[in-house]
VMD Tcl script that builds the backbone (N, CA, C; Angstrom):
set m [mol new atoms 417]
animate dup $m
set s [atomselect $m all]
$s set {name element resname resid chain x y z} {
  {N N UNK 1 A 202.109 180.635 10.836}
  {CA C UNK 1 A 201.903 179.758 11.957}
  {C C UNK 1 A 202.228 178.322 11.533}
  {N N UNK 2 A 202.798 177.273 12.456}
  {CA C UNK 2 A 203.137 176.122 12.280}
  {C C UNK 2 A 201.929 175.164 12.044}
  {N N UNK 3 A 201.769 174.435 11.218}
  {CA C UNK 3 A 200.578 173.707 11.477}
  {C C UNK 3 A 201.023 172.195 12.201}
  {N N UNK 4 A 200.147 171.668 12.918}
  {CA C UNK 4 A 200.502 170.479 13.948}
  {C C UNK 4 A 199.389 169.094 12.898}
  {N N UNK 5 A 200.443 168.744 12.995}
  {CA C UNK 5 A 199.731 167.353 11.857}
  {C C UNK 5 A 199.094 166.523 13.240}
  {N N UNK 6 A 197.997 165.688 12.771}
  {CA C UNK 6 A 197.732 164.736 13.668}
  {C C UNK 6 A 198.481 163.548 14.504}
  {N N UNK 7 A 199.394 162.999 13.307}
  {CA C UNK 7 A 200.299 162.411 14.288}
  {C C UNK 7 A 200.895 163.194 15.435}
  {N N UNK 8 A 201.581 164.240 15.298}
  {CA C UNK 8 A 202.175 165.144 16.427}
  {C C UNK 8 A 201.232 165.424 17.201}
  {N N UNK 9 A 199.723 165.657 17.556}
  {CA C UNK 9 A 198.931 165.688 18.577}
  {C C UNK 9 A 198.913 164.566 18.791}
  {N N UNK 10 A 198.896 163.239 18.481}
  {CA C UNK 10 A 199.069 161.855 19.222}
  {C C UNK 10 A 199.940 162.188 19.698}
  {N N UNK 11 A 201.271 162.135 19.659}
  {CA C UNK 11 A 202.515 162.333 19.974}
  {C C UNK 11 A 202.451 163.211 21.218}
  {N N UNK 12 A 202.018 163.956 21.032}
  {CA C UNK 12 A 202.026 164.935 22.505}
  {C C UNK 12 A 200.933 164.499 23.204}
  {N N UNK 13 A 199.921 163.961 23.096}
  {CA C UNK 13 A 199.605 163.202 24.010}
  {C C UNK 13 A 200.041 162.053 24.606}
  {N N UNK 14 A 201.033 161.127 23.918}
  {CA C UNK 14 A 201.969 159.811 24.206}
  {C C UNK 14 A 202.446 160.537 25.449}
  {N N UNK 15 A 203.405 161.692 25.227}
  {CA C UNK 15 A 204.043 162.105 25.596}
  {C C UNK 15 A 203.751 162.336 27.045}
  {N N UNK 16 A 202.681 163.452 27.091}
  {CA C UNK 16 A 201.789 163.789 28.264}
  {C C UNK 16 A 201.545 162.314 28.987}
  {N N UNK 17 A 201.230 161.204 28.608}
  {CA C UNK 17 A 200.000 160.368 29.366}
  {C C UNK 17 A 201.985 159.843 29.970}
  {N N UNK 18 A 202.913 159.792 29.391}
  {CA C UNK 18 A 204.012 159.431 29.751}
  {C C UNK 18 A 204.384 159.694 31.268}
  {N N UNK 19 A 205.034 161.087 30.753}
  {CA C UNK 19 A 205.049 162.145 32.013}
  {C C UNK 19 A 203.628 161.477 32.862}
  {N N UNK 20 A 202.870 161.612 32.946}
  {CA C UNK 20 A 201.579 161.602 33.967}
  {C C UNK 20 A 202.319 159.972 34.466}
  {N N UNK 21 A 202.066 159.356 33.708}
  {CA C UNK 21 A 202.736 157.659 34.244}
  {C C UNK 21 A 203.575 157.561 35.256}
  {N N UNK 22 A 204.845 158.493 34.164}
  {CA C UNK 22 A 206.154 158.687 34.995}
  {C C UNK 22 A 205.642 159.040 36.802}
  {N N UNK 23 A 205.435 160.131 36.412}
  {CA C UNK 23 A 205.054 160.631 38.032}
  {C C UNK 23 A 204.213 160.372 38.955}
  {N N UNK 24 A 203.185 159.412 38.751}
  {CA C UNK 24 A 202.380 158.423 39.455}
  {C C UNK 24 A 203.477 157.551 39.615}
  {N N UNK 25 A 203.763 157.127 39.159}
  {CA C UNK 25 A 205.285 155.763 39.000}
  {C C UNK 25 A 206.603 155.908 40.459}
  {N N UNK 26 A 206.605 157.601 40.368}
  {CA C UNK 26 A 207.285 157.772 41.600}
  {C C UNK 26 A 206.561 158.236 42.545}
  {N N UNK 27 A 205.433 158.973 42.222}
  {CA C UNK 27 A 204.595 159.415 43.839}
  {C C UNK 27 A 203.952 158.196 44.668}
  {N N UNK 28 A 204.052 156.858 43.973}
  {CA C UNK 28 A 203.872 156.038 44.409}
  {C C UNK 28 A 205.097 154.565 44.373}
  {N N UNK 29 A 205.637 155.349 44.977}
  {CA C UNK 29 A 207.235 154.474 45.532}
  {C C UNK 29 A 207.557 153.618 44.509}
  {N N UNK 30 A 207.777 154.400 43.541}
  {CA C UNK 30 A 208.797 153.462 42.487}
  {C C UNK 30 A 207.922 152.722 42.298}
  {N N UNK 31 A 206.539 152.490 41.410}
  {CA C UNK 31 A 205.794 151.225 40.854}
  {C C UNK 31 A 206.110 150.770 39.556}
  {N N UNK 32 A 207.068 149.833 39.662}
  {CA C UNK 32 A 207.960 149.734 38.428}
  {C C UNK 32 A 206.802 149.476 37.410}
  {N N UNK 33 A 205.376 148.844 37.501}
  {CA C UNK 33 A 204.728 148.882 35.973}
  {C C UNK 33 A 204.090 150.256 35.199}
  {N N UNK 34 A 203.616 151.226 36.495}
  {CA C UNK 34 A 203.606 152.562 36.322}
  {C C UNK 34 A 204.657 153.461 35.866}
  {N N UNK 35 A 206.111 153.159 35.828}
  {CA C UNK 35 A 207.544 153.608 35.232}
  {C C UNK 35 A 207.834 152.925 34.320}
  {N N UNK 36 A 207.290 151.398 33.807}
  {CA C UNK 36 A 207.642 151.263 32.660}
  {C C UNK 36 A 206.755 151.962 31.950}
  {N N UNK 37 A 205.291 151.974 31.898}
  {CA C UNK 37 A 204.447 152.304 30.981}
  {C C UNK 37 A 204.773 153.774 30.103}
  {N N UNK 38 A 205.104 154.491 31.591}
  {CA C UNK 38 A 205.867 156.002 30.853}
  {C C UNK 38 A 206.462 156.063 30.684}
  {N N UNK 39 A 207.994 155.437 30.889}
  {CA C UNK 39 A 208.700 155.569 29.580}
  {C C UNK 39 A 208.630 154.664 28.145}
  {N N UNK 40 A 207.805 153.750 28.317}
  {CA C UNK 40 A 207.469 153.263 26.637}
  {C C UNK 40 A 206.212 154.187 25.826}
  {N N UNK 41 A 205.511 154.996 26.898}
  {CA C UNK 41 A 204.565 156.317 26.364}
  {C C UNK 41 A 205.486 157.533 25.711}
  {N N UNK 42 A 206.609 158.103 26.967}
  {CA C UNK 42 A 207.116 158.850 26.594}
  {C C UNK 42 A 208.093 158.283 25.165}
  {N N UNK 43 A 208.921 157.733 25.010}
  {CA C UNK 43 A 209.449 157.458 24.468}
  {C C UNK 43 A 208.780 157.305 22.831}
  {N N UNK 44 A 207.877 157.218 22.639}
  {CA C UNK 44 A 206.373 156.929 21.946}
  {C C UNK 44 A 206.041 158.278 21.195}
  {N N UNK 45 A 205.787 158.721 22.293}
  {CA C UNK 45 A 205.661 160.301 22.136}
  {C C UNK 45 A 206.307 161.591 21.365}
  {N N UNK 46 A 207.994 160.984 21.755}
  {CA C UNK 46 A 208.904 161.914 21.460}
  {C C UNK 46 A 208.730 161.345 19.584}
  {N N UNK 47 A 209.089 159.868 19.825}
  {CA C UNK 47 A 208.985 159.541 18.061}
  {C C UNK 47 A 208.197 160.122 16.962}
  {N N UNK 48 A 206.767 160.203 17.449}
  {CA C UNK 48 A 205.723 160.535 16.772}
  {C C UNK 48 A 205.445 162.455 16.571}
  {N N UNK 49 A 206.147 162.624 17.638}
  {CA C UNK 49 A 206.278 164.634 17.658}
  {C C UNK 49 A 207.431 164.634 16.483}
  {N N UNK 50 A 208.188 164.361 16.925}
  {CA C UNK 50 A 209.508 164.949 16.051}
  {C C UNK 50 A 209.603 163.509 14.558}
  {N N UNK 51 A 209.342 162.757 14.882}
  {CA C UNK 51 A 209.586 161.715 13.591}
  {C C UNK 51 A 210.710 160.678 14.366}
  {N N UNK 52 A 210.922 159.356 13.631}
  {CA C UNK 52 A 211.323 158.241 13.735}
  {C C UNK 52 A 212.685 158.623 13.551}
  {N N UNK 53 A 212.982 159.228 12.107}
  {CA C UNK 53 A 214.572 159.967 12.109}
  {C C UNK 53 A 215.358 160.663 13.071}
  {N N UNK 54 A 214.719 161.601 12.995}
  {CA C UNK 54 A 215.362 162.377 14.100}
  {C C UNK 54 A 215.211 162.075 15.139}
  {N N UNK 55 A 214.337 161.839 15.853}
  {CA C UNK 55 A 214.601 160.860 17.042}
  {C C UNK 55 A 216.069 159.833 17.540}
  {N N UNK 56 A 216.124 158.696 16.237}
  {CA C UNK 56 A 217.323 158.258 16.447}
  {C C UNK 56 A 218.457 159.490 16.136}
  {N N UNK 57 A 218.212 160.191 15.688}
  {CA C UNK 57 A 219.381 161.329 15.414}
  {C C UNK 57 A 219.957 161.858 16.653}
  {N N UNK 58 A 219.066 162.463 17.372}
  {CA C UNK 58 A 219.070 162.785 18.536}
  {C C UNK 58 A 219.791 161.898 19.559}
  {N N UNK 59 A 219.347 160.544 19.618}
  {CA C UNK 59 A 219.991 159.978 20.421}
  {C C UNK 59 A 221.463 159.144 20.117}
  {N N UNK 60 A 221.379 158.595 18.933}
  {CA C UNK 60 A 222.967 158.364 18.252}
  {C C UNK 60 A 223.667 159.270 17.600}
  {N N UNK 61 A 224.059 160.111 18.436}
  {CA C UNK 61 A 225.133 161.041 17.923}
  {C C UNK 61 A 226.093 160.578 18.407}
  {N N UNK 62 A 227.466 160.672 18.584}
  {CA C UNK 62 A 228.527 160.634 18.765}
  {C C UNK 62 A 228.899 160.970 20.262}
  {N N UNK 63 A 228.996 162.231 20.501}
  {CA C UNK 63 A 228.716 163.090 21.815}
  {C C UNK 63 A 227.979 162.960 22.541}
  {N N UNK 64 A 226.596 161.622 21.949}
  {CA C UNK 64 A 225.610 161.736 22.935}
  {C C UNK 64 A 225.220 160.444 23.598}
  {N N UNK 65 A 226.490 159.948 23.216}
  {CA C UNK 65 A 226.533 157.947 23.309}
  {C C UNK 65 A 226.264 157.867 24.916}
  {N N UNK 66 A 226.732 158.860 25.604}
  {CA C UNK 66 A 227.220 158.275 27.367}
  {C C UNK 66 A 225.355 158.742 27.691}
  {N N UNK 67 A 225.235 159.332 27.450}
  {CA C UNK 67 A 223.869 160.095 28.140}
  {C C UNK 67 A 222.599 159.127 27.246}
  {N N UNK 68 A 222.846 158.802 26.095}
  {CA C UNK 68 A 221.407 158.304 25.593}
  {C C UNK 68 A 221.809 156.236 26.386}
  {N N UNK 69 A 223.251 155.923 26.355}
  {CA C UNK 69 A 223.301 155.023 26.954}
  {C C UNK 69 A 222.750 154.878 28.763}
  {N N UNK 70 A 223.165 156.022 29.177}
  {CA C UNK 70 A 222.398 155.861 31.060}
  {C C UNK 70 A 220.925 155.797 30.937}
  {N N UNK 71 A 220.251 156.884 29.821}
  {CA C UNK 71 A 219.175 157.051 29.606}
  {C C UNK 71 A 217.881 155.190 29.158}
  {N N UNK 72 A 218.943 154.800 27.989}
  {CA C UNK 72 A 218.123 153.083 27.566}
  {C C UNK 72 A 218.544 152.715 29.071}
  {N N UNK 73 A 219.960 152.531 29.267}
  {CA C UNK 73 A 219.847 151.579 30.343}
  {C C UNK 73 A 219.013 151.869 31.789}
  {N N UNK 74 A 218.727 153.131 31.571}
  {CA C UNK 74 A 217.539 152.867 32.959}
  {C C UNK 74 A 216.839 152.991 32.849}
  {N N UNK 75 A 215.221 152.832 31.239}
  {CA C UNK 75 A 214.783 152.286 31.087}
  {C C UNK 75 A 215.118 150.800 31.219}
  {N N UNK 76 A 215.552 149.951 30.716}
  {CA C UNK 76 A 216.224 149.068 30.717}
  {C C UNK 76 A 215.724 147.993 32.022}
  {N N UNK 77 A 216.730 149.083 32.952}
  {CA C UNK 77 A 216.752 148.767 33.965}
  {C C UNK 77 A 215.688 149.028 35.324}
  {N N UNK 78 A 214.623 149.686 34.547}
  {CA C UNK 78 A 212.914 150.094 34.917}
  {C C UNK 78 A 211.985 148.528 34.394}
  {N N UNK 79 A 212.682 148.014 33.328}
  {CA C UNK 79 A 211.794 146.998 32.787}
  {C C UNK 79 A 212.500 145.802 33.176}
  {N N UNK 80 A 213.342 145.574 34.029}
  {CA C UNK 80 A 214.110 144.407 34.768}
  {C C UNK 80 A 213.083 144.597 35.784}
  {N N UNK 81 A 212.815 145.025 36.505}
  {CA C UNK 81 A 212.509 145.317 37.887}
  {C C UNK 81 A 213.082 145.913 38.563}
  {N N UNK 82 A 214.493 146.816 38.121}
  {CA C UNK 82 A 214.632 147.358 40.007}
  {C C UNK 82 A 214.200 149.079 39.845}
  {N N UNK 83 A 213.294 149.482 40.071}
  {CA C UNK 83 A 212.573 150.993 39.257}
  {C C UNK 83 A 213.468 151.902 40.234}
  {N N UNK 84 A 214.501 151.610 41.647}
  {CA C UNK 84 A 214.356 152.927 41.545}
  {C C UNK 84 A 216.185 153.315 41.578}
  {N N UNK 85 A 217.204 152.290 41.134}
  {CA C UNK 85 A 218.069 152.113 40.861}
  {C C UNK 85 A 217.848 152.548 39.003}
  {N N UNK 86 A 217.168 152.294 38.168}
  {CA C UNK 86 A 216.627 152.353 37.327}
  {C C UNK 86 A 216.341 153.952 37.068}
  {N N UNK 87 A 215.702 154.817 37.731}
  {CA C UNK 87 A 215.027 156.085 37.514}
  {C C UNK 87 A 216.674 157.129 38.190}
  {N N UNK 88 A 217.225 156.144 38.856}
  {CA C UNK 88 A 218.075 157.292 39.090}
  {C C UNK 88 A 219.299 157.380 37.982}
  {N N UNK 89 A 219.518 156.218 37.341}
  {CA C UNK 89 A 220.237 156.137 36.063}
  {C C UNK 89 A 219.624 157.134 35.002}
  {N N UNK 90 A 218.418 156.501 34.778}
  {CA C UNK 90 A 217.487 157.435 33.498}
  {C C UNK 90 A 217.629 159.021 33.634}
  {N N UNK 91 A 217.289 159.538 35.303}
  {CA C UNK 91 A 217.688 160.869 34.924}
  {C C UNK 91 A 218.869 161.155 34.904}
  {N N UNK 92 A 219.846 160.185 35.316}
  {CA C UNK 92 A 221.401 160.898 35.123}
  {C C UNK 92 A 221.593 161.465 33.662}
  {N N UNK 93 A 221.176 159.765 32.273}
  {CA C UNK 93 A 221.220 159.971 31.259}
  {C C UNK 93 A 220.503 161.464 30.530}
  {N N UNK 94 A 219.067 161.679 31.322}
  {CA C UNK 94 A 218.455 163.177 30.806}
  {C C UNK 94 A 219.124 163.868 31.275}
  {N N UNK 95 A 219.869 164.010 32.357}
  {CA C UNK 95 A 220.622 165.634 32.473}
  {C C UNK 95 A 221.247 165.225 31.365}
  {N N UNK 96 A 222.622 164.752 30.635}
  {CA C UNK 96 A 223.482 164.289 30.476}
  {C C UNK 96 A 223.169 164.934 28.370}
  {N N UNK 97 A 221.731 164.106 28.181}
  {CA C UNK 97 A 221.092 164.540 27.020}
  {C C UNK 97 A 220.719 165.692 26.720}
  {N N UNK 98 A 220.060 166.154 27.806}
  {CA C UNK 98 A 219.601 167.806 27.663}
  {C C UNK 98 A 220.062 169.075 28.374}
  {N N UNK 99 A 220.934 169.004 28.805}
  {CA C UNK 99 A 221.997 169.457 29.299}
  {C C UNK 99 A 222.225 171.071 28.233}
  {N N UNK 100 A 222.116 171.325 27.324}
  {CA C UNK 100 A 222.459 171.760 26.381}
  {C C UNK 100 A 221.119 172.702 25.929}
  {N N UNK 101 A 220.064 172.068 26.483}
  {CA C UNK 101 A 218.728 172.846 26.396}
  {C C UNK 101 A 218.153 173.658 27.924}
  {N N UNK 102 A 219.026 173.666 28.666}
  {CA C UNK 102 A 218.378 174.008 29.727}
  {C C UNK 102 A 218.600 175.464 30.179}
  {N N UNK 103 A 219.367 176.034 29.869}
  {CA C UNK 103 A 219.979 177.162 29.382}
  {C C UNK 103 A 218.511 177.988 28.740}
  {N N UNK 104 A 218.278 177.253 27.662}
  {CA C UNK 104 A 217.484 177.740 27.131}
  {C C UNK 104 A 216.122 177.621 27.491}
  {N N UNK 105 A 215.739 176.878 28.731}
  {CA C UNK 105 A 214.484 176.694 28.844}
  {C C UNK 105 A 214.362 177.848 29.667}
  {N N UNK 106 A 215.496 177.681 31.115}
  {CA C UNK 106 A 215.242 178.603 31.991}
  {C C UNK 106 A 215.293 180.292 31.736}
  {N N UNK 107 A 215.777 180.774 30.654}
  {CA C UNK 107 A 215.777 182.003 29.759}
  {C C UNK 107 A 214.522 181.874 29.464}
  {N N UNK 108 A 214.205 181.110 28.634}
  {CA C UNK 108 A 212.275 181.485 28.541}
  {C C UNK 108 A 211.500 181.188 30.100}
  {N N UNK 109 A 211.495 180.465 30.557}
  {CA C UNK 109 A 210.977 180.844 31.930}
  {C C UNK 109 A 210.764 182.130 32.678}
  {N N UNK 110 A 211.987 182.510 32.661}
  {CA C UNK 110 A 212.954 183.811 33.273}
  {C C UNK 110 A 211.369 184.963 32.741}
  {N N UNK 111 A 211.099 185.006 31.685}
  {CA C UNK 111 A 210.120 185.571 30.416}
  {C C UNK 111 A 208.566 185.547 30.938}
  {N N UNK 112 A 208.665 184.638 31.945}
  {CA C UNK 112 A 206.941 184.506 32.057}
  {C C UNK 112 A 206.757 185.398 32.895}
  {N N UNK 113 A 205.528 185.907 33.225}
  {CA C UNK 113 A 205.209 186.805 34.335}
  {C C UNK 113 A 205.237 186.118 35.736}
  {N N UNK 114 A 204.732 185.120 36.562}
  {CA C UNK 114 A 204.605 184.870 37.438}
  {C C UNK 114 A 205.874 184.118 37.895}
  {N N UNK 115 A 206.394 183.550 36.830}
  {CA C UNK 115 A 207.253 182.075 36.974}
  {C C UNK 115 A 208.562 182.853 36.661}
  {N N UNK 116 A 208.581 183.554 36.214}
  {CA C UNK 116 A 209.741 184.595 36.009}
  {C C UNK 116 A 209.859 185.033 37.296}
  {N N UNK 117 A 209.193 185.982 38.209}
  {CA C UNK 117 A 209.688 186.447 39.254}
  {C C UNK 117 A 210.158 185.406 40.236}
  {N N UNK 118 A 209.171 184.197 40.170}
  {CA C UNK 118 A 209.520 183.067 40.997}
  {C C UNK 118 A 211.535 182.434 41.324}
  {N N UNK 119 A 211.794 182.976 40.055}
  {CA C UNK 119 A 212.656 182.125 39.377}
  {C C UNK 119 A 214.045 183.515 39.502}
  {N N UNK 120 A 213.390 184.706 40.586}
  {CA C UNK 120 A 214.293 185.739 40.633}
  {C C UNK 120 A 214.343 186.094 42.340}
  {N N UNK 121 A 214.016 185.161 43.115}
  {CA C UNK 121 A 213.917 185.217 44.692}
  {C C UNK 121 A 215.239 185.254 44.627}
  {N N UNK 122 A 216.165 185.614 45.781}
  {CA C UNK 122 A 217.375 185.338 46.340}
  {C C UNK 122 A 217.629 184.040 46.683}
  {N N UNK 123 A 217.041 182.926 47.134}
  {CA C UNK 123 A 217.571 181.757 47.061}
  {C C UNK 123 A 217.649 180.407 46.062}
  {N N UNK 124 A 216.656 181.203 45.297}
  {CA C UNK 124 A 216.192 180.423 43.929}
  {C C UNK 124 A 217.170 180.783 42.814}
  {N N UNK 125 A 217.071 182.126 42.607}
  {CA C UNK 125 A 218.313 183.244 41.621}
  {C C UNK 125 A 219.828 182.167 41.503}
  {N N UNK 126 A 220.028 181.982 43.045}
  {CA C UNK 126 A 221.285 181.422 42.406}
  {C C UNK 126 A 221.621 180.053 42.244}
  {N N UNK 127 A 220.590 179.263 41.889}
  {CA C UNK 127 A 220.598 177.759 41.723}
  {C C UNK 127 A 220.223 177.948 40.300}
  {N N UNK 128 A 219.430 178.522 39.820}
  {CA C UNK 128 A 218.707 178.879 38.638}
  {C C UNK 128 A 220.259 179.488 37.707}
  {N N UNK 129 A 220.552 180.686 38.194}
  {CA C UNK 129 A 222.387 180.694 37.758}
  {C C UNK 129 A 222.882 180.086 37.043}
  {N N UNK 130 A 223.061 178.785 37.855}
  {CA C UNK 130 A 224.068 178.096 37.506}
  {C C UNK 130 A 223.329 177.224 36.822}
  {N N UNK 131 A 222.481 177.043 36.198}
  {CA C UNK 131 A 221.814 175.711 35.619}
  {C C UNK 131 A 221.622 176.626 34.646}
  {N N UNK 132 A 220.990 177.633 34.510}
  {CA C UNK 132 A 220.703 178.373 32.824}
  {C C UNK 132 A 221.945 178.927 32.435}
  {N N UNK 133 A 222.787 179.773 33.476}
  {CA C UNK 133 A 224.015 180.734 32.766}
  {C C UNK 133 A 223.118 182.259 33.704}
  {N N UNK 134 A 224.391 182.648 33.991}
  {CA C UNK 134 A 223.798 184.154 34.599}
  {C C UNK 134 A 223.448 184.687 33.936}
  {N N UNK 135 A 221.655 185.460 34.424}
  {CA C UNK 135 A 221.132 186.279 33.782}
  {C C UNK 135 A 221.541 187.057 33.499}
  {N N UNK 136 A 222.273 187.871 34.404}
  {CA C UNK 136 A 223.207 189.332 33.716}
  {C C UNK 136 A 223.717 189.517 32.997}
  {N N UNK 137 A 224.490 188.179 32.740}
  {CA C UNK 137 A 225.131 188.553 31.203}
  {C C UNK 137 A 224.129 188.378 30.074}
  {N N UNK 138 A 223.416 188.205 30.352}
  {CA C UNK 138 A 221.947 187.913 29.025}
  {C C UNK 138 A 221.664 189.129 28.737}
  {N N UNK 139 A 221.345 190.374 29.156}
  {CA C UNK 139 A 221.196 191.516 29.485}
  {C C UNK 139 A 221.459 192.095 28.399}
}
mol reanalyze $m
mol bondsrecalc $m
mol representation Tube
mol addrep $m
């Protein structure tokens, strides 16, 4: 079994209180100090889970210049003031970054009992498709 050092439970809590920020931030019309806070939580978060290295690893790669650039700049552009010109940049940059993991998330999804069938309706099936890779050929 993996053991979880204490920093990495900070870290996933950064992380968490992030996300929670984030989404108060938009359920309440773009409150740009509620969208900055989570992404300087999240961002916080990710450092302290995975480490300071890899972190920048992750984001200065070569291949990953266009996506970690939309990504700062709308933070960036969350901590100027305009949050929701700002949030629509930031997630361009996260598709753009994780793009490459999603495949793999929705395959473990696919795996759960409840959220799995969810994720096998006829109108869901084929949006899900095209964002993980057809299940059938997983098979």
């Amino acid at each position: 079994m993996i053991q979880i050092t204490d920093t990495q439970k900070i870290g996933v809590g950064f992380a968490a209180f992030g996300v929670t920020f984030i989404f108060l931030g938009v359920i309440l019309f773009f409150d740009k100090g509620l969208l900055a806070i989570g992404n300087i939580l999240f961002l916080a978060g990710l450092a302290f889970v995975v480490g300071l290295e890899r972190t920048f690893r992750f984001f200065f790669q070569r291949h990953k210049w266009k996506g970690s650039g939309a990504f700062f700049g709308g933070i960036l552009t969350v901590l100027l003031g305009w949050p929701l010109i700002g949030m629509c940049v930031e997630v361009y940059g996260f598709v753009i970054l994780f793009s490459g993991f999603f495949p793999v998330a929705v395959n473990f999804l696919r795996r759960m009992p409840v959220i799995g069938q969810l994720l096998n309706l006829p109108f869901i099936s084929g949006f899900v498709d095209r964002i993980g890779g057809d299940s059938k050929m997983n098979v």
